[in-house]
C-alpha positions, 0 to 999 in steps of 0.5 A: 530858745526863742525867748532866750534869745530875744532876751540876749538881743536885748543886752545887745543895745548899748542904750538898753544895758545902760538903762538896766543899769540906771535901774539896777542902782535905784528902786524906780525911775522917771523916763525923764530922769534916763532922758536927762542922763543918757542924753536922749530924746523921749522918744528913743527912750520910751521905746527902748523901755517898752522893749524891755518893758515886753521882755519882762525886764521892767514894769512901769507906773503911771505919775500924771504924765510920766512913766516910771519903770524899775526892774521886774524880774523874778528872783532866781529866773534867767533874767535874774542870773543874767542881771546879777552876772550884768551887775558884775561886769558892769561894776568894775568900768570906769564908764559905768560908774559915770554913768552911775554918778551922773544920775545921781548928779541929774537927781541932786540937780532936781533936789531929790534924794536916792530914795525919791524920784519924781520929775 
């Protein structure tokens, strides 16, 4: 039950559900486009992605000097039924939406469509 509960403690951050969310509703994106929206610095964004990153719950991808991440869960895993179960909850708050919208602000801000991020 180790592994499970590493994986609840890792919802337990408000900075993390939000970045899984940011993830949920794109493909992939640049730390600094999680920067941007969240309000936080590099740091205390690349740490808590590579927490998750440890976890399985996302991957990353070199550009130049950013790192990109989107999800990696396997369809059918714990994680998976966990994130779909995070998706419904988040889904219906006002603050979640925000959020949702706010990125989609900060990427139109740098001219870039739903399909494209890069910083």
């Amino acid at each position: 039950m180790k592994k499970e509960a590493q994986l609840f403690k890792s919802l337990a951050d408000e900075t993390r559900l939000k970045m899984l969310w940011l993830l949920m509703g794109r493909e992939e994106l640049c730390v600094c486009d999680i920067m941007g929206v969240l309000g936080t610095t590099q740091s205390k964004a690349s740490r808590h992605l590579r927490y998750l990153y440890h976890l399985g719950w996302v991957s990353d991808r070199r550009d130049g000097v950013w790192m990109n991440y989107r999800l990696s869960v396997a369809p059918g895993s714990p994680e998976d039924k966990q994130l779909k179960l995070l998706a419904e909850i988040l889904g219906s708050r006002p603050e979640a939406q925000a959020l949702r919208g706010r990125m989609e602000q900060w990427l139109a801000s740098k001219g870039q469509s739903k399909d494209a991020a890069a910083c």
